[in-house]
C-alpha positions as CSV (number, residue, x, y, z in Angstrom):
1,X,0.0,0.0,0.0
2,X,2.8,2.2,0.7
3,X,4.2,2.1,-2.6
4,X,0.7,4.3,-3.8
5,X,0.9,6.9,-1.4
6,X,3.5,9.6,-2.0
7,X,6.2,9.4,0.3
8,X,6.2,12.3,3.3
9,X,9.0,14.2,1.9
10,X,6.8,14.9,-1.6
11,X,3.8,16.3,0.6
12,X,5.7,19.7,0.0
13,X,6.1,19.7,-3.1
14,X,2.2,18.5,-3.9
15,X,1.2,21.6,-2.0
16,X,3.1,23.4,-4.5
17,X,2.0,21.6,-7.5
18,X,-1.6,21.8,-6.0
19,X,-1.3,26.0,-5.9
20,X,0.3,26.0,-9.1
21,X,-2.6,24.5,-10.1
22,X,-4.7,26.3,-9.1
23,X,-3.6,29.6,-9.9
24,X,-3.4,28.0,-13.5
25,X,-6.9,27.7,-13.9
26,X,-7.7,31.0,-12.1
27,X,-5.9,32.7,-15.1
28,X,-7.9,30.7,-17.8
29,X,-10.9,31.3,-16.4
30,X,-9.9,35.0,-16.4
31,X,-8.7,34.6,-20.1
32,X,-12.1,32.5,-21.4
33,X,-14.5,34.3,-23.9
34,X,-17.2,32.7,-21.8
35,X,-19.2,35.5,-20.3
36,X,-19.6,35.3,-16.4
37,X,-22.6,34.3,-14.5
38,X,-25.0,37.0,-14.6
39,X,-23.9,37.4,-10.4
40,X,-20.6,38.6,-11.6
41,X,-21.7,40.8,-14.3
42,X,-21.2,44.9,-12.8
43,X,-24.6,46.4,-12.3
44,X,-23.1,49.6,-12.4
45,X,-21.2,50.5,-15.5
46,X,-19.8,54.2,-17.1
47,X,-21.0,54.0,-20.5
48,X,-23.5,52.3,-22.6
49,X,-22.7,49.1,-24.9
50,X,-24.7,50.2,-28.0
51,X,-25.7,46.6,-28.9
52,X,-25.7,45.1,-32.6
53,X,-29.5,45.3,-33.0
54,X,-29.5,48.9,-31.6
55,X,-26.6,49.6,-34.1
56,X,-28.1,48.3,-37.0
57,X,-25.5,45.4,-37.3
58,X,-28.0,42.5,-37.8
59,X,-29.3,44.2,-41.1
60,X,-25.9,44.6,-43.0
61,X,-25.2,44.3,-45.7
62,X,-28.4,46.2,-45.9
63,X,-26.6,48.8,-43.8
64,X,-24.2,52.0,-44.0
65,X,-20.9,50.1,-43.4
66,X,-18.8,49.1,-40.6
67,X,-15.5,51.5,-40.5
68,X,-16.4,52.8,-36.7
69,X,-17.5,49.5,-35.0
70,X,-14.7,49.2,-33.3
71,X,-14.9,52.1,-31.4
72,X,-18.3,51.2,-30.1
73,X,-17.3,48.1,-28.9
74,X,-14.0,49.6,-27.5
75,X,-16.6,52.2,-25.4
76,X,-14.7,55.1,-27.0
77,X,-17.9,56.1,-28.5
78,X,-20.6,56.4,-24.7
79,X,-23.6,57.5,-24.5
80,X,-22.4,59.0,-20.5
81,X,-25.3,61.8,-20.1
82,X,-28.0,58.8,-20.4
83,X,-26.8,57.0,-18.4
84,X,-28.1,56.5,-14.4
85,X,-29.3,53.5,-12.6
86,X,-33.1,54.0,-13.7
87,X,-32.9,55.1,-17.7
88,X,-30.9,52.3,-18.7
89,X,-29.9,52.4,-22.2
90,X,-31.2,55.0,-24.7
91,X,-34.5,55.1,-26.6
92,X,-34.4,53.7,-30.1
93,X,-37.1,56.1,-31.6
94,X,-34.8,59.3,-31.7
95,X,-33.2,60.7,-34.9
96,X,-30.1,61.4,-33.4
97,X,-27.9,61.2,-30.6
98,X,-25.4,63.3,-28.3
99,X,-22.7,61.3,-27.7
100,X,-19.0,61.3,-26.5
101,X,-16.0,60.6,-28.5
102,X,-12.5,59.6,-27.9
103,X,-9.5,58.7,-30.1
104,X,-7.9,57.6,-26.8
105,X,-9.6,57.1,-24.1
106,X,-8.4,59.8,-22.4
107,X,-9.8,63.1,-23.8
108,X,-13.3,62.8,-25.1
109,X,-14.9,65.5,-27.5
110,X,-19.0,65.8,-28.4
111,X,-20.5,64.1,-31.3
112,X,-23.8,62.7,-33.0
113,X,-24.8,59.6,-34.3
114,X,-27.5,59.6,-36.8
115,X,-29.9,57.6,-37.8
116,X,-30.6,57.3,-41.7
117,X,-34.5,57.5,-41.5
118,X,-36.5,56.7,-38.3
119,X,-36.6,53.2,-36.7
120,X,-40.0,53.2,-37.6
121,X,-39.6,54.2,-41.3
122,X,-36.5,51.5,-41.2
123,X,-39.1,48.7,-40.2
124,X,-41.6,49.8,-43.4
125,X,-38.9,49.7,-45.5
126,X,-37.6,46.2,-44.2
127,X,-41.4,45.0,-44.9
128,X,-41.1,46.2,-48.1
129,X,-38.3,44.7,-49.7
130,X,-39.8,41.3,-48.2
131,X,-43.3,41.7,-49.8
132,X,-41.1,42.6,-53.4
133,X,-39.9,39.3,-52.6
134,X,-43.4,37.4,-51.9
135,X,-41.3,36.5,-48.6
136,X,-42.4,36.7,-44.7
137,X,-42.0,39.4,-42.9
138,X,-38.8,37.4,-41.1
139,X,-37.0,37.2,-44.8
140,X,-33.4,38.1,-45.3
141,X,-33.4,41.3,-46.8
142,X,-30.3,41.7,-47.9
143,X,-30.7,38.3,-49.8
144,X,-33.9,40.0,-51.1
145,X,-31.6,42.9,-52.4
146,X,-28.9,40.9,-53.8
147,X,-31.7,39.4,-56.4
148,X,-32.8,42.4,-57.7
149,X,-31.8,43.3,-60.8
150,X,-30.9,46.5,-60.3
151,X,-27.8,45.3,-57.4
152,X,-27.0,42.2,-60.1
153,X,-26.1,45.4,-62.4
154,X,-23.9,47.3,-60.0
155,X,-21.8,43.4,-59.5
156,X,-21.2,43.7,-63.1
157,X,-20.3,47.4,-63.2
158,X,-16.8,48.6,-63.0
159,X,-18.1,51.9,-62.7
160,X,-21.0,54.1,-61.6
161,X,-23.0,55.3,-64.2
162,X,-26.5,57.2,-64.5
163,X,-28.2,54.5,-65.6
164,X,-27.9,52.6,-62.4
165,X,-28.5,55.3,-60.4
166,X,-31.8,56.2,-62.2
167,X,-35.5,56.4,-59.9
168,X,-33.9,56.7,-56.7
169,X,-35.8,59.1,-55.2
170,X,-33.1,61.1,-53.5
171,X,-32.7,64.6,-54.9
172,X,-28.7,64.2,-54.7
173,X,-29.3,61.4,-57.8
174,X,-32.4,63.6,-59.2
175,X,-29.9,64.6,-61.9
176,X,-27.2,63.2,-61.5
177,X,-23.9,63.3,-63.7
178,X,-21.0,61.2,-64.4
179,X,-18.8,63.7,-62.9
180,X,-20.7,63.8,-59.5
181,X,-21.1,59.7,-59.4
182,X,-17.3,59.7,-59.9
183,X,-16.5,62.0,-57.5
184,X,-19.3,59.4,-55.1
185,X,-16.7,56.6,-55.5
186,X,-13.6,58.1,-55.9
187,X,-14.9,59.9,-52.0
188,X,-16.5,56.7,-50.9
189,X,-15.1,56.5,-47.1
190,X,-16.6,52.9,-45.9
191,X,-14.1,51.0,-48.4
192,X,-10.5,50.2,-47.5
193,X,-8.8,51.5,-50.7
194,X,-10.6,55.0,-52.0
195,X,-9.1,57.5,-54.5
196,X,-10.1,55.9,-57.8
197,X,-13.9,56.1,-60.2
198,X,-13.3,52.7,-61.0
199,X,-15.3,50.3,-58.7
200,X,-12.5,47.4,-59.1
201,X,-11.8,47.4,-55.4
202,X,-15.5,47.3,-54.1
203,X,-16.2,44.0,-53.0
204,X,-20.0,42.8,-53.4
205,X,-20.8,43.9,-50.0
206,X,-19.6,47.6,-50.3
207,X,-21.5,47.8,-53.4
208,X,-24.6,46.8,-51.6
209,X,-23.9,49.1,-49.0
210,X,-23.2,52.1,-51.0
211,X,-26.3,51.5,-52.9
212,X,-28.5,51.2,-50.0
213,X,-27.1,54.3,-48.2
214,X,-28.1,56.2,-51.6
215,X,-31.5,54.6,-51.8
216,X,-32.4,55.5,-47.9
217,X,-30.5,58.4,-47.0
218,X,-27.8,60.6,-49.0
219,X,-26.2,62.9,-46.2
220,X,-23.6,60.6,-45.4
221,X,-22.5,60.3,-48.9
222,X,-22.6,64.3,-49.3
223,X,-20.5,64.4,-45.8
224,X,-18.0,62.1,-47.2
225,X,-17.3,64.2,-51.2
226,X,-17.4,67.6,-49.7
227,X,-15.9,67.4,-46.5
228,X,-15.6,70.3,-44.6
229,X,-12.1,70.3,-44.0
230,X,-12.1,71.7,-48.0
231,X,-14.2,74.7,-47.4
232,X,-17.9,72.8,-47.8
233,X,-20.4,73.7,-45.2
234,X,-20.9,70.5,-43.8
235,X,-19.4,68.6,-40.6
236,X,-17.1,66.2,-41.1
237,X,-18.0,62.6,-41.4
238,X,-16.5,60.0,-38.6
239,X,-17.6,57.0,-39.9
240,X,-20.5,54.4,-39.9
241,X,-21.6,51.1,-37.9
242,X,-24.6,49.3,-39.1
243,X,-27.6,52.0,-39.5
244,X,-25.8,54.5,-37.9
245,X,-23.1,57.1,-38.6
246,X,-21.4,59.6,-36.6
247,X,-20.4,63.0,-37.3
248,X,-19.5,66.6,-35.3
249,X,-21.5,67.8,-33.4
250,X,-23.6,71.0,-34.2
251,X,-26.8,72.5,-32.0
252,X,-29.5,73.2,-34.5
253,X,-31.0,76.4,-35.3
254,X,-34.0,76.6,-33.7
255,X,-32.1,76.6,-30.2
256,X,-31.2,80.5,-31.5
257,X,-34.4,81.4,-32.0
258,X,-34.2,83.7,-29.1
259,X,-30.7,84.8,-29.5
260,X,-29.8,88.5,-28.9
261,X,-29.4,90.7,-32.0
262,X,-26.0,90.3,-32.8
263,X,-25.9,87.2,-32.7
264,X,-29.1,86.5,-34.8
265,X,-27.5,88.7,-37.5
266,X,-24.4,86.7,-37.6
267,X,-26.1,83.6,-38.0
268,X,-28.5,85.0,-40.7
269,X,-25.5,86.5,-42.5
270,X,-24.0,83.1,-42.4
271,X,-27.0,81.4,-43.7
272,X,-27.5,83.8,-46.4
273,X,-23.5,83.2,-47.3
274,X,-23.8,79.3,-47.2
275,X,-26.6,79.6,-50.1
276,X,-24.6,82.0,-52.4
277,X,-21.8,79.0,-52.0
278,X,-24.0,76.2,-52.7
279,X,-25.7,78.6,-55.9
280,X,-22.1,79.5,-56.8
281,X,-18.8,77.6,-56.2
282,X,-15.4,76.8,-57.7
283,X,-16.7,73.1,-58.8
284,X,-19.4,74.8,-60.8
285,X,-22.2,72.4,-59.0
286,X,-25.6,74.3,-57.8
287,X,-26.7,72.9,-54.8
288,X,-30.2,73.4,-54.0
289,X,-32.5,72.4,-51.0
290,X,-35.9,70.6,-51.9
291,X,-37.2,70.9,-48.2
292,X,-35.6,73.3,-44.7
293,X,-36.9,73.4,-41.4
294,X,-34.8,74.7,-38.6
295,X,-33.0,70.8,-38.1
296,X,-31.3,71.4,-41.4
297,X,-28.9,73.8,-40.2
298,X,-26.6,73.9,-36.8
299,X,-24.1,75.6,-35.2
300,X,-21.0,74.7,-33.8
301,X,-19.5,75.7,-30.2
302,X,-17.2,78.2,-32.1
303,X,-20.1,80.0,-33.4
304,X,-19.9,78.8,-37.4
305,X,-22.9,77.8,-38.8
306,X,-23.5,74.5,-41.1
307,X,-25.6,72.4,-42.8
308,X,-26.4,69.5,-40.4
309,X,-28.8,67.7,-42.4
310,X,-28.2,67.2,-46.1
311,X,-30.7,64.8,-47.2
312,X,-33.0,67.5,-49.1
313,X,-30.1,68.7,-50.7
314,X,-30.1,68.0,-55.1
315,X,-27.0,68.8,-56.9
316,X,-27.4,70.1,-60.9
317,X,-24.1,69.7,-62.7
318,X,-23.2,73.1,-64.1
319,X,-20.3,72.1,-66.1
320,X,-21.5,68.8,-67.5
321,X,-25.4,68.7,-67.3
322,X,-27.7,65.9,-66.3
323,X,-27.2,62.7,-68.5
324,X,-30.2,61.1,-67.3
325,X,-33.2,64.1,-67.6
326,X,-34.4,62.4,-70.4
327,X,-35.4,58.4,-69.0
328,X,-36.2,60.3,-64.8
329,X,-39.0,58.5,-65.0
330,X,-37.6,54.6,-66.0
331,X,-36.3,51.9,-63.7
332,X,-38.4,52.1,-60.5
333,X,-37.6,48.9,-58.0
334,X,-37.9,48.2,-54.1
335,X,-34.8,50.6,-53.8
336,X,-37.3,53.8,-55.2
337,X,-39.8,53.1,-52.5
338,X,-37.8,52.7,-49.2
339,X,-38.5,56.2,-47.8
340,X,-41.0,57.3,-50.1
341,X,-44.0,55.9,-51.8
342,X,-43.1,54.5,-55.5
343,X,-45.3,57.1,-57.2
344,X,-43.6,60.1,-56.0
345,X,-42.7,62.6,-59.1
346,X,-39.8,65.3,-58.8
347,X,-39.7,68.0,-61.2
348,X,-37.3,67.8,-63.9
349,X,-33.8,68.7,-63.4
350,X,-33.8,71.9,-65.7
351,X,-36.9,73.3,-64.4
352,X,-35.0,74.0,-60.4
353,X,-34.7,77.7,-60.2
354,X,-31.8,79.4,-58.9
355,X,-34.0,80.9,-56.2
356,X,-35.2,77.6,-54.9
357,X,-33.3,77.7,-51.2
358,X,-33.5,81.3,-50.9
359,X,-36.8,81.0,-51.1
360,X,-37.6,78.5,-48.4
361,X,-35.3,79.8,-45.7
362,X,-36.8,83.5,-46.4
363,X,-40.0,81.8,-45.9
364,X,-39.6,79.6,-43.2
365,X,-36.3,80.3,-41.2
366,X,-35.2,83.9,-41.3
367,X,-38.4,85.5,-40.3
368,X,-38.2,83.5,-37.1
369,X,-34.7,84.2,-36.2
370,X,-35.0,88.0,-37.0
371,X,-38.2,88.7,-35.5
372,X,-38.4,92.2,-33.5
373,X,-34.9,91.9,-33.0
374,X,-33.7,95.6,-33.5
375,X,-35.1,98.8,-33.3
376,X,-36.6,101.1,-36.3
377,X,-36.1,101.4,-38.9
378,X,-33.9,98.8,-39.6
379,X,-36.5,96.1,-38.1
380,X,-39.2,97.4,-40.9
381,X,-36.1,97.5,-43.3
382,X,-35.4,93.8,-42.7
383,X,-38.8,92.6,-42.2
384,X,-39.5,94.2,-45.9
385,X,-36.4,92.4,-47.5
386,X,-37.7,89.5,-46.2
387,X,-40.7,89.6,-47.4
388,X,-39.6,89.9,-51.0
389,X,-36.7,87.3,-51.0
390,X,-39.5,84.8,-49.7
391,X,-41.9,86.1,-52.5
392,X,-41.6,82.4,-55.2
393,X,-44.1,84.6,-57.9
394,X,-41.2,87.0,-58.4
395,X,-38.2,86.4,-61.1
396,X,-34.9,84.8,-59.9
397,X,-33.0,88.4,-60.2
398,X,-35.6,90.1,-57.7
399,X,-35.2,86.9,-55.3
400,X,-31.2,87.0,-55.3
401,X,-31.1,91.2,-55.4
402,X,-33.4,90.7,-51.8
403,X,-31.1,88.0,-50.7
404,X,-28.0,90.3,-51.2
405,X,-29.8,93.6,-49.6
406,X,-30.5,91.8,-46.5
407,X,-26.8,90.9,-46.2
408,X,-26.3,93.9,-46.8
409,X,-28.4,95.4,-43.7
410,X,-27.0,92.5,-41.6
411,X,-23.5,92.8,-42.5
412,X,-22.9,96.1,-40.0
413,X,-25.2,94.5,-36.9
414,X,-22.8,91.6,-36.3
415,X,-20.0,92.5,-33.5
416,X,-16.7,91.5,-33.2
417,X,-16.3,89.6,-30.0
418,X,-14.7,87.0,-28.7
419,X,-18.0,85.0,-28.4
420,X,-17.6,84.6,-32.5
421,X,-14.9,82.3,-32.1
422,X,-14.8,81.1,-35.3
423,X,-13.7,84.8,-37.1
424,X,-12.5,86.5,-33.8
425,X,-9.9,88.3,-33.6
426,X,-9.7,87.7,-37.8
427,X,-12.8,90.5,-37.7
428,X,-10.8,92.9,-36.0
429,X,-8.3,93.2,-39.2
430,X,-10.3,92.0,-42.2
431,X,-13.8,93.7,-43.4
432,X,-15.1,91.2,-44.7
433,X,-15.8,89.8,-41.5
């Protein structure tokens, strides 16, 4: 019997071998992928997981892209102000979101994450695509969109063209031209190797996605080919994960409804400078809005104002023209009629006059911000220009000759403080500011 026990002087060294052991298997457990009992788990945590569903993940390819997952799941991207023992995780039903940002992990800067149409509007257009299909309402939509004939073009195309672009219903592919669709892929952000108009290094997947992005929601694509870092008014695109995308962070203009004088005469002066640049720019594109409220444009904590929501905003190539006017109406599919009923008729490219977006924000946005603001005359003086730059009976010279007067009467009610960060002390020197 003696010779199966271990002899006295091992006892030692089995203690040892026991708490090596031991410590062994501590680590590995430390080291699984298994998750922890739910016991373990923290109940108390500093930031948010947004989780895939939330995200949008379980819908690619029928999705944005995936170039800012990681930062999600690394919690650089939290959703801190939300977050307290009884909210829990934030609603799903908003447009937007405030969140924080950090490159790492250390200093953490404001941004939003959009949504590219309401959850709600996401789940009619998911039931759509499976009806095209005959399917359930549980189908596969992105094997549904891989079918269609209009996605079995793009896998044969080595480049974008009209023709495939032809009866989405977004006003940025209204009239679209071969310059504009170049500059779309040669600009495309959510692919690994960007800088050419050939398509060769799309794989089937980022042709899917880049499609479905143009079908739902264009603002990330305009975000991406006129960044803002090259003059365009527009804040500058961070990246994409699932349905959602992230950009800078602006407070829109309806929070400055209510802002003293100066300040609302800075902002209109900006607003009525951000239109002559989208009528009139180096690139010889006019930019036009179909659609403003007060969402569409924001401010930044320096002051400068932008365009924080560029889905309503067509593009008519000066320089080369629209090569698809003439078939507008032709090749309506299931990617015409996710946001918008199959039926819906724009105008035609060469009837969009040059006072469009004047227009609208002297109808609908100005008027609110400059409201019995400043004293007589100039009030009576401004509420008259207004009127007639909002007046869409008159010819485009009287709308654009209103436009300029009333930057004109704003130009010397602006101040030069400090609070304009983003052209103090520059105003001081320059008088253009």
């Amino acid at each position: 019997m003696e010779s199966l026990l271990w002899p006295k002087a091992a006892m030692p060294h089995l203690g040892w071998l026991a708490l090596l052991l031991w410590v062994s298997a501590l680590s590995c457990s430390f080291s699984s992928p298994a998750s922890p009992p739910p016991s373990l788990v923290p109940q108390v945590r500093t930031s948010y997981n947004f989780g895939r569903a939330f995200l949008g993940l379980d819908k690619c390819n029928a999705c944005i892209g995936t170039s800012i997952c990681k930062k999600f799941f690394k919690e650089e991207i939290r959703y801190d102000n939300w977050l307290t023992s009884h909210l829990g995780p934030p609603p799903e039903d908003l447009p937007f979101y405030s969140v924080n940002y950090s490159d790492d992990s250390k200093t953490w800067r404001p941004v939003e994450i959009f949504r590219l149409v309401s959850k709600y509007q996401h789940e009619i257009s998911d039931r759509r695509i499976c009806t095209s299909a005959s399917a359930p309402k549980t189908c596969s939509i992105e094997r549904v969109l891989r079918k269609t004939v209009r996605f079995q073009k793009w896998l044969q195309a080595k480049r974008l063209t009209p023709d495939l672009v032809q009866g989405l219903s977004s006003p940025l592919l209204r009239c679209p031209s071969q310059r504009l669709l170049d500059r779309v892929v040669r600009r495309y952000a959510e692919v690994a190797d960007a800088g050419s108009i050939f398509m060769d290094h799309f794989t089937d997947r980022d042709k899917l996605r880049l499609l479905y992005t143009l079908a739902v929601n264009t603002h990330p694509i305009l975000l991406q080919i006129f960044p803002g870092a090259e003059g365009w008014p527009l804040p500058k695109y961070l990246g994409s994960c699932g349905r959602l995308f992230l950009s800078t962070s602006t407070r829109p203009l309806q929070e400055f409804y209510g802002a003293p004088p100066d300040q609302a005469a800075d902002l209109a002066y900006q607003l009525l400078s951000v239109l002559e640049s989208l009528r009139s720019n180096d690139l010889n594109y006019f930019f036009y809005f179909t659609h403003v409220d007060a969402g569409v444009f924001g401010i930044f904590n320096n002051g400068h104002l932008f365009i924080r929501d560029a889905s309503t905003l067509g593009i008519i190539d000066k320089q080369e023209g629209s090569q698809a006017a003439a078939r507008a109406g032709e090749n309506k599919d299931i990617f015409s009629c996710l946001v918008s009923g199959c039926q819906v008729q724009l105008p035609p490219c060469d009837s969009i006059p040059e006072k469009q977006s004047l227009v609208l924000v002297c109808q609908q946005l100005l008027p609110r911000l400059l409201q019995g603001k400043f004293p007589s005359p100039v009030q009576e003086e401004i509420d008259s220009t207004l009127a007639q730059c909002g007046e869409d009976t008159h010819p485009d010279s009287e709308v654009l000759g209103a436009g300029s007067r009333l930057k004109d009467i704003l130009r010397p009610l602006r101040t030069c403080d400090p609070k304009f960060a983003y052209r103090y002390p520059d105003c001081k020197y320059n008088d253009k500011f």
